[in-house]
N, C-alpha and C positions, 0 to 999 in steps of 0.2 A: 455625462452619465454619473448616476451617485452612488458613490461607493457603500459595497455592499455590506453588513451588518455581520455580526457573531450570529451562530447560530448555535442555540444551546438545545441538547438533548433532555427533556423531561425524564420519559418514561419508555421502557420495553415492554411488551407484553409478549410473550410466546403461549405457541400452543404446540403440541404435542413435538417439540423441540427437542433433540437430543434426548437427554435425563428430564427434561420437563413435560408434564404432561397439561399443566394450565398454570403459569408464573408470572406475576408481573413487578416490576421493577422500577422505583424512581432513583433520578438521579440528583445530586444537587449540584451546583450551579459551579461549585468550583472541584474539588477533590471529592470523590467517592473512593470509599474503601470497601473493596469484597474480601469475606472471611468467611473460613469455616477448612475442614479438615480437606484431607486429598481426597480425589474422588465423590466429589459433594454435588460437585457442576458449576464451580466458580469459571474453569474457564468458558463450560457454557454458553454460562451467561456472557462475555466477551464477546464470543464468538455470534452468538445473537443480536448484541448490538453491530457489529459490523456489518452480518449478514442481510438484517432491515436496512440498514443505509446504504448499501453500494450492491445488495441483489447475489452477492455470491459470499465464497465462505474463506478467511484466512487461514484455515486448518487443513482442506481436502477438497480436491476437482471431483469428488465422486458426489455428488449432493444426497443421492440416496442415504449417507450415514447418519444425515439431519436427521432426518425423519425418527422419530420414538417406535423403539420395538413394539411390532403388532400394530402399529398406529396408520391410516392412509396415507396424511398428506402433512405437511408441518408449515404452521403458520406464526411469522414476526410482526408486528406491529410497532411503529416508533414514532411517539409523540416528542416534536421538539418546536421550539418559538425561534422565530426571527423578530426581534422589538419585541412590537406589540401583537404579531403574526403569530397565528398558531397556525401548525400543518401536522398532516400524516405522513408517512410511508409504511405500505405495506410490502411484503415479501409472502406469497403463498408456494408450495410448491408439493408436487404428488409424484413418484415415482411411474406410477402408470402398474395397474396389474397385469400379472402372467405377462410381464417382458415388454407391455406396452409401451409407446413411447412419453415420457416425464414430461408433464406439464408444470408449469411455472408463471406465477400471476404477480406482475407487479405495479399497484399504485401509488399516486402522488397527489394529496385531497382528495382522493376516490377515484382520477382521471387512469387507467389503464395507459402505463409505459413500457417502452421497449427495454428502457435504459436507465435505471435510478442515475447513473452520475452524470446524466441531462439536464435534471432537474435541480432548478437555481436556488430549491432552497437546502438542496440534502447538503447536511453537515458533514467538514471535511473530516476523513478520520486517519491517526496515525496509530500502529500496534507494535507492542514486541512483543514477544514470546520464544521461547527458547529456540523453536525450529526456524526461525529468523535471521540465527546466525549462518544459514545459508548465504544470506548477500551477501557476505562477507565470504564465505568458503565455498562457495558454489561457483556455476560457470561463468561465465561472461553475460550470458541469457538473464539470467536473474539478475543482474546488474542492470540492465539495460531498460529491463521491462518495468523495475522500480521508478529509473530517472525518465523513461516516458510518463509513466505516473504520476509523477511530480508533475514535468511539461504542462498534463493537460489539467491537474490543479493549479496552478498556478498562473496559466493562460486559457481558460476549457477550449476557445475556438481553436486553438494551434493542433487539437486532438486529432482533429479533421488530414492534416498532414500525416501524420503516420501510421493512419489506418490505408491513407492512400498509397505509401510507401508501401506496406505490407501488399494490397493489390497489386499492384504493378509488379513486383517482386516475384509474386506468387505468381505472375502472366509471363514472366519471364523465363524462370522454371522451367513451366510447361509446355514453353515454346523449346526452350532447351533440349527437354527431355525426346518433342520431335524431331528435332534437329540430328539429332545423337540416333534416333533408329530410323533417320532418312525418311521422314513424313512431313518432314519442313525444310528451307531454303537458311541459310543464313540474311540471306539479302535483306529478309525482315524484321532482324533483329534490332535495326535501327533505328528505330520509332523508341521500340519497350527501353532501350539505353537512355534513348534522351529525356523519356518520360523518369526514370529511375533516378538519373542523374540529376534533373527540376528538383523532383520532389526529396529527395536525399538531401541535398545541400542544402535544403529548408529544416529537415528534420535534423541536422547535426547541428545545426544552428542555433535551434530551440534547446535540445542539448547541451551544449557550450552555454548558453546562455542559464541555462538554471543552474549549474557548476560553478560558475562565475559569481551567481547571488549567494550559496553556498558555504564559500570557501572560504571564506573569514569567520561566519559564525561557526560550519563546525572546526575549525579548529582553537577557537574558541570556550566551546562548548567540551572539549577533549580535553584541555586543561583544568577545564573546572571537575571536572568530575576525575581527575587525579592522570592521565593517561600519561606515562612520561613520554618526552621527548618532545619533536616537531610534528604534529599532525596532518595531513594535507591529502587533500580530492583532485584527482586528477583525472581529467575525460582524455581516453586517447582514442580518437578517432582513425580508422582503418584509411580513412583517404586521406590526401595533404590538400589535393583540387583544390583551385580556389576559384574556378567558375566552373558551369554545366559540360562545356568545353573540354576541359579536363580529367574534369571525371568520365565521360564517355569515354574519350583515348584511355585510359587507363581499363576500361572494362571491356573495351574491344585488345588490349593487350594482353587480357587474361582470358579470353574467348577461349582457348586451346585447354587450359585446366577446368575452365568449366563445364567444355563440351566431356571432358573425361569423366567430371565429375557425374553430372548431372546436374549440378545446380551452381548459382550465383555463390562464387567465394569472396567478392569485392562488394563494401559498401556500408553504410550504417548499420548495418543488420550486421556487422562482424566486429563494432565500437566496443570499447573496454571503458567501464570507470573503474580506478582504480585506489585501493584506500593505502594510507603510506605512512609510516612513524622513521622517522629520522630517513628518508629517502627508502627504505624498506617495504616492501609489502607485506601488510599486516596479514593475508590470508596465508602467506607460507612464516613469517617469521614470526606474526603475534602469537601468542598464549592464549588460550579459551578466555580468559579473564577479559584480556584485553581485546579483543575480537569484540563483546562482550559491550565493552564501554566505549569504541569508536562507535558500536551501531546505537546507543542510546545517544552519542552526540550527533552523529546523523541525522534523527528522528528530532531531538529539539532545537539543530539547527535548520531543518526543513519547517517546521514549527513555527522560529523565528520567523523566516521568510514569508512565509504564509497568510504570516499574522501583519506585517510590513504592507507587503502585494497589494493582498485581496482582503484586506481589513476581517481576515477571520481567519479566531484559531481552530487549529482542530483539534477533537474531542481526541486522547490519547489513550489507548485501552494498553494497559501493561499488566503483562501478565508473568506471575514467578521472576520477578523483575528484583527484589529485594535480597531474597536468600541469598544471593553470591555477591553481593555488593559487601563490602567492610562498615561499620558503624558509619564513617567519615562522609562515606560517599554515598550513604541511604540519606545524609541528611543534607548534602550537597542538592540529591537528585532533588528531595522533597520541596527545598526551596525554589529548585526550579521550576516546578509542576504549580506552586502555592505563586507564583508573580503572573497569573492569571491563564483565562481559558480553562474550559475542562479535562477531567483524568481522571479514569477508572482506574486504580491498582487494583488486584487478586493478589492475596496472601493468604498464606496457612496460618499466619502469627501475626495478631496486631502489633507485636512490642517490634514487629521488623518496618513496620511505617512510622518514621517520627513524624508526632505531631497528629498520630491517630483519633487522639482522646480529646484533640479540640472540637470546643464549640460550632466552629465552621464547616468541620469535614462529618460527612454521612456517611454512617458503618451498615452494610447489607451483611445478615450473617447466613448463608447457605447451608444446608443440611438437607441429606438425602432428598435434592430435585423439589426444596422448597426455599421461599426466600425471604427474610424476614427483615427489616428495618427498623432497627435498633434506636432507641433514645438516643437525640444528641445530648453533650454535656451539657450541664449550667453553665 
């Protein structure tokens, strides 16, 4: 099989987008810089590139917010090359009036899909943005749902595993929940265990395994960009099982709290990753700062991997990424994003991107829901 190619993002088009109401957008090949004041629609524009390539949005489950006041329906567009390949993706979507239910159109060269992150040629993409220091301070959920994310970048076929997990889980539940107001047997619980247990210890597998590829470059990747101490990813999986075997007896041992509960408290669905500076967990003992610069080593060490793997990197949308950085480490970062593959930064201030003013990097300047691209230097 031949390994697959970069895929570089050309151009965005929106239509009636957020603050945009007709805007389009190229990108260049290596660093793009957005600029313009607060409230302009720089992150927007982020969020638009995202939402063309992967069909939903890094900011809000509500989709409805896309949509421009007054406006039907909001449509993304995203021209990008593989080689010599040129494709589309589109993203259409309409809330539906008087409460109707929301339609959502997505293709790929014009072929109507289910699923943009099916399709072999959509560009991977990686984001920060302020609300992102959730992975880091949020539940175990958002830890999990990230490194399944990865998984299925990094393997797409393995995805197939832990949407089946989630099935089977969800059948399990439900059988639970009979069980508990005596409209079911236990006797038949035996199947949905061994089937949980199969597919479990595939999916914590896959897990382990992208933690594994990981764990050198960000800790790595934490020192460069100033983080003191020892850095380190740690997957702590809820089972110890080391065959199907195992974990069945282990979940027919906890039958009694789940019948209490209502639902399955044993299994990959209850897995922790965990981020660590000198043995510590950064979510209770780091500072915002450093919360802050593990998740940017996360993102360029998943990056690295990515680019290793599957011979492509991904396009990296950062947004408000510079302002709380020190001079040292905006010039660290910058190097990093400048040794190849694509990067969107948003800034309020070009003097906060070194290396703005080069002849290489493309400057979009934003202004009230328009977008302009600016002469490169001599």
């Amino acid at each position: 099989m031949a390994e697959a190619s970069d895929v570089r993002v050309r151009s965005v088009q929106m239509r009636d987008f957020r603050t945009y109401a007709r805007a389009e957008a190229s990108l260049g090949p290596g660093l793009t810089v957005v600029h313009g004041p607060n409230g302009a629609g720089k992150s927007n524009l982020l969020e638009a590139l995202y939402f063309g390539c992967t069909g939903r949005s890094p900011r809000t489950r509500n989709e409805r917010e896309l949509v421009r006041f007054e406006a039907q329906a909001a449509r993304v567009v995203v021209h990008c090359s593989e080689g010599a390949q040129q494709h589309e993706l589109s993203v259409g979507y309409g809330p539906g009036p008087d409460g109707a239910r929301a339609v959502k159109r997505m293709t790929a060269d014009g072929a109507p899909v289910e699923r943009l992150l099916d399709v072999d040629f959509r560009p991977l993409l990686s984001v920060f943005e302020p609300d992102r220091l959730e992975l880091l301070k949020g539940p175990p959920s958002v830890r999990r749902a990230h490194l399944d994310a990865l998984v299925c970048a990094l393997w797409p076929t393995r995805d197939g595993d832990r949407r089946e997990y989630s099935r089977v889980l969800a059948q399990r539940n439900a059988l639970l929940a009979r069980i508990r107001s005596g409209r079911a047997s236990q006797s038949t619980l035996g199947a949905w265990d061994r089937e949980l247990a199969t597919v479990g210890l595939l999916v914590r597998e896959h897990r382990a395994s992208a933690v594994e590829l990981l764990a050198n470059p960000f800790a790595k990747r934490a020192r460069q960009l100033g983080l003191s101490g020892e850095a380190k990813l740690e997957y702590r999986p809820r089972s110890r099982a080391t065959s199907v075997e195992e974990l069945v007896a282990e979940l027919r041992a906890r039958l009694p709290s789940d019948l209490e509960r209502g639902f399955t408290g044993h299994g990959p669905h209850r897995d922790e990753l965990a981020f660590q500076r000198d043995g510590r967990e950064l979510r209770s003992y780091g500072s915002q700062g450093e919360q802050r610069l593990a998740l940017l080593a996360l993102l360029l060490a998943e990056r690295t991997v990515l680019a290793e793997q599957r011979s492509r990197t991904p396009l990296m949308l950062l947004d408000d990424v510079m302002s709380e950085l020190d001079a040292e480490r905006r010039e660290l970062l910058a190097a990093e994003l400048s040794s190849g593959g694509q990067s969107v930064i948003a800034a309020t201030d070009l003097g906060h991107v070194p290396g703005a003013g080069d002849s290489a990097v493309t400057r979009l300047r934003v202004t009230a829901g328009a977008i302009l691209q600016e002469a490169q230097a001599a």
